[in-house]
C-alpha positions in Angstrom: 44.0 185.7 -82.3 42.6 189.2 -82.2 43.3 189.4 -78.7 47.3 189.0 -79.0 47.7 190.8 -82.0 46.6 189.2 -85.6 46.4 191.3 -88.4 42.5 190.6 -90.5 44.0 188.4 -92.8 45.7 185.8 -91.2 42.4 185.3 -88.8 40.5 184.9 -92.1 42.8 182.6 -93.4 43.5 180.5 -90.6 39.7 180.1 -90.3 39.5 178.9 -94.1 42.4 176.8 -93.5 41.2 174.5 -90.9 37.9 174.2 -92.7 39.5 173.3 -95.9 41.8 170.5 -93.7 38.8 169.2 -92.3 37.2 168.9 -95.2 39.8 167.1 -96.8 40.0 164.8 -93.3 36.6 163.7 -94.3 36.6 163.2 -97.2 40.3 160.8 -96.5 38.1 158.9 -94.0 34.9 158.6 -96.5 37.2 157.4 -99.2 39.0 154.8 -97.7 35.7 153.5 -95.6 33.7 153.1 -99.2 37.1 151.6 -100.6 37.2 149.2 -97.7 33.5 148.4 -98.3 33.4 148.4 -101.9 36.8 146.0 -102.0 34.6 143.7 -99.1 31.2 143.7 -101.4 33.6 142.9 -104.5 35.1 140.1 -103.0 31.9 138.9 -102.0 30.8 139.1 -105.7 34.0 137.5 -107.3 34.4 141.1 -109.2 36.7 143.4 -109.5 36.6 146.4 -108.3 36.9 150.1 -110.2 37.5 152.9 -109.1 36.3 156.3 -110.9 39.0 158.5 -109.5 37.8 161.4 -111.8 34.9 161.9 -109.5 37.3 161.7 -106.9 38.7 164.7 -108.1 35.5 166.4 -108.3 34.3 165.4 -105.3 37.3 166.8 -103.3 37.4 170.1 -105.6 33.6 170.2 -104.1 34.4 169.6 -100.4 36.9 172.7 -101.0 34.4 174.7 -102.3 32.3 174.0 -99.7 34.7 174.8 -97.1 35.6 177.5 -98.2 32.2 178.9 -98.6 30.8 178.2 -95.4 33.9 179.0 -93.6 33.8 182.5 -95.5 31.4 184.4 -93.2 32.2 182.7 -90.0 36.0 184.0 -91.0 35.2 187.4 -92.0 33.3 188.1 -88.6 36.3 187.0 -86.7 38.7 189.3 -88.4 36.4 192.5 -87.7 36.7 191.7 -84.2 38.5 195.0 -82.9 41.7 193.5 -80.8 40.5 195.6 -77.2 37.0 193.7 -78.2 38.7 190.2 -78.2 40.5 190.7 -74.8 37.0 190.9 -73.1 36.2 186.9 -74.2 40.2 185.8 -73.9 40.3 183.2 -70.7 
């Protein structure tokens, strides 16, 4: 991105960006997984099944924290790439 002509931040933000959406991926596919399983385990039981959507909300205000955080160096060192630098790795 360097290479053609990206200013700093939008390298640093489109590296936070896809970390936060792949966070958020996983943590779609983990919820519905433990909902399929939990819904299977409950039927199993003759329950019914709840579902403590406060944690949730914590747990995906956690996954963006942690995206953010490890995708915060990784990012940085990108956008310090001079442009003339980037061209050297570019095909």
């Amino acid at each position: 991105m360097r290479a053609i002509g990206f200013p700093r931040t939008q390298v640093m933000l489109s590296v936070l960006l896809e970390l936060v959406v792949l966070g958020l991926i996983g943590l779609l596919i983990g919820i519905i997984n433990g909902l399929f399983i939990s819904l299977g385990f409950s039927n199993m039981a003759n329950t019914s099944l709840v579902v403590p959507w406060s944690e949730v909300a914590v747990y995906l205000g956690f996954i963006t924290l942690i995206a953010i955080g490890a995708g915060a160096i990784p990012g940085w060192l990108a956008s310090r790439i001079p442009a003339a630098e980037a061209l050297r790795y570019v095909g």
